[in-house]
C-alpha positions as CSV (number, residue, x, y, z in Angstrom):
1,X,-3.1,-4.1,10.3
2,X,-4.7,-1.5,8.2
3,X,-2.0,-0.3,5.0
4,X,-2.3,2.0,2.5
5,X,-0.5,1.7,-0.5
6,X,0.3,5.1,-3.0
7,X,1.3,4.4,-6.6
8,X,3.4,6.5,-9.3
9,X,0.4,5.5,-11.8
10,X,-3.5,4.8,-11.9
11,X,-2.5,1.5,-13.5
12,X,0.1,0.4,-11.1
13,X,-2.8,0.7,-8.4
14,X,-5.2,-0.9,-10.5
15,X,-2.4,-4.2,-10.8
16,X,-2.3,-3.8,-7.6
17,X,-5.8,-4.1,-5.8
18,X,-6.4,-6.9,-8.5
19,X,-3.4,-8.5,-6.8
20,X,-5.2,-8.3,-3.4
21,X,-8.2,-9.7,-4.6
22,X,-6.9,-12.3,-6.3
23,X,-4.6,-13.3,-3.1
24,X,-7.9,-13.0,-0.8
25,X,-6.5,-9.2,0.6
26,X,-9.4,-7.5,1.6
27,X,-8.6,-4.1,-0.4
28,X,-10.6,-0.8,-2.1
29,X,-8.9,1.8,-3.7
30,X,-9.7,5.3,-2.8
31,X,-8.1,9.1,-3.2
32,X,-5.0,9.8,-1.9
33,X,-5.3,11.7,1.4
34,X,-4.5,15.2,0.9
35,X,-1.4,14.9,3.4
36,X,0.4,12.1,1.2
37,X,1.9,13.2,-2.2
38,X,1.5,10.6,-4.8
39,X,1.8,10.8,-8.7
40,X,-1.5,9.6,-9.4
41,X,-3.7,10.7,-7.0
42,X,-5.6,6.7,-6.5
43,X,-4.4,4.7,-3.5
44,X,-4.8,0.9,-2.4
45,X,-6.4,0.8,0.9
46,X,-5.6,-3.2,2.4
47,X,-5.5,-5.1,5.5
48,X,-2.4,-7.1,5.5
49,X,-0.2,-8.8,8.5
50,X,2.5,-6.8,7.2
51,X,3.7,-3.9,5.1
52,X,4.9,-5.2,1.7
53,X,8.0,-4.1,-0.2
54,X,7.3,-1.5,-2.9
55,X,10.1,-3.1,-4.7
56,X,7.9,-6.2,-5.3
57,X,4.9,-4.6,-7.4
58,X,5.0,-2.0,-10.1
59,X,4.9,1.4,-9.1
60,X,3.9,1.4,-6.3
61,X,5.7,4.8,-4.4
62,X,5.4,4.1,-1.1
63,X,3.2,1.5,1.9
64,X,1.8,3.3,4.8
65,X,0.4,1.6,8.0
66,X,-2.7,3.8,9.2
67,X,-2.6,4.3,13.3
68,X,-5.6,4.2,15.3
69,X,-5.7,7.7,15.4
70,X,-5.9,7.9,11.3
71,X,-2.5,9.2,10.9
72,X,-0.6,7.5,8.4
73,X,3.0,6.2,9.5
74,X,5.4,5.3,6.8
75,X,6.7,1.3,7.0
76,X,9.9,0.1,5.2
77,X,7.9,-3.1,4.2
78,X,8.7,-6.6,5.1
79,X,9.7,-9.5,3.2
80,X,7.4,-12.6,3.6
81,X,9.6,-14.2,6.6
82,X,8.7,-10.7,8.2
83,X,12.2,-9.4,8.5
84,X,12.9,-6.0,8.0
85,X,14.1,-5.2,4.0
86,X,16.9,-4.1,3.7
């Protein structure tokens, strides 16, 4: 599934696309679409088999799954057993 990630700060994005890398996520970071608000105005771009919890990696605002239309669909994130958080 394709994710987008939006951050409160440039270096919270930063951590986290180094994160992806170094876990084998294929990942690019880009501009925030003009639709989504974010802080810093740099997003993570990722394929992931689920949406992570924003919780789990510094500011990072919010994790959207991108539809196959290119709209962008907010998730609530999953823990690793893919259960919904809580």
């Amino acid at each position: 599934m394709e994710l987008l990630a939006t951050f409160y700060t440039h270096y919270g994005a930063v951590r986290f696309h180094k994160h992806c890398a170094r876990e084998g996520t294929p990942s690019k970071m880009a501009p925030v679409p003009r639709e989504l608000s974010a802080s810093c105005g740099v997003c993570v771009r990722f394929e992931a088999a689920y949406a992570p919890v924003a919780a789990e990696h510094e500011d990072m605002d919010r994790c959207y799954a991108v539809t196959a239309s290119g709209e962008y669909a907010p998730t609530e994130g999953q823990k690793h057993g893919h259960e919904k958080a809580e």
